[in-house]
C-alpha positions, 0 to 999 in steps of 0.5 A: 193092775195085779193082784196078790193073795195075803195070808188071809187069802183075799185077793187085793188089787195092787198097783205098781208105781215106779216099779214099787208095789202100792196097796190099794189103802196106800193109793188112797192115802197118797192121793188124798195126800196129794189133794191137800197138797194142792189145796196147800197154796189156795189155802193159804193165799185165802188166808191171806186175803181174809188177814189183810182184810180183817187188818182194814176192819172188814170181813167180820165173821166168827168162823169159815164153817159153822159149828155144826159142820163136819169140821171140829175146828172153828176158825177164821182162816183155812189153814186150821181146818186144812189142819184137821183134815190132814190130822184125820189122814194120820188116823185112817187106819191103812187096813181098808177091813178095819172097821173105821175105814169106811166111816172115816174116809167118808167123813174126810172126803166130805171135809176135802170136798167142802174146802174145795168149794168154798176155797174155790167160792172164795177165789172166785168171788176174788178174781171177780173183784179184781176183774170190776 
């Protein structure tokens, strides 16, 4: 890792990948990118099943997260909130100084970190299914 001086004169860490320089605010947004993608196909599978499931009258319910959760959406399948959160990438700003930075990345990273555990709660309780 280097660092280089702005014309502000702070230090900020870069990273060189592929021989390009990389912003520690683009590091971010790539890897957060790079999350999404892999939650992408968990996602969708769950959709999946919770269609087919609602097509055999089963699986009733009004929304995967409450109303009083961090996600603005409410829907009964994941790709809406997957959605959301990658709305709230594209409203990151790209200045780690800006005053929304730090707000916003939590709030997303909480929303990345919700989807993982129910999307992974759900696949597991599936696979344990399949395996009875």
């Amino acid at each position: 890792m280097q660092a280089v001086v702005l014309e502000d004169r702070i230090l900020y860490p870069v990273f060189f990948i592929y021989h390009e320089p990389i912003s520690m605010s683009n590091l971010i947004h790539k890897r957060i990118e790079d999350n999404l993608k892999e939650i992408l196909p968990y996602a969708q599978k769950a959709d999946e099943i919770l269609q087919s499931l609602k097509q055999e009258n089963k699986g009733r319910f009004s929304a995967i997260f409450p109303k009083h959760s961090l996600f603005k959406a409410q829907a009964t399948l994941f790709l809406p909130y997957l959605e959301e959160v990658n709305g709230d990438l594209d409203k990151l700003p790209q200045d780690p100084q800006d005053t929304a930075f730090e707000p916003l990345l939590t709030d997303l990273l909480k929303k990345i970190e919700l989807l993982h555990q129910v999307l992974g709660s759900f696949h597991e309780i599936k696979d344990d299914e399949k395996n009875t």
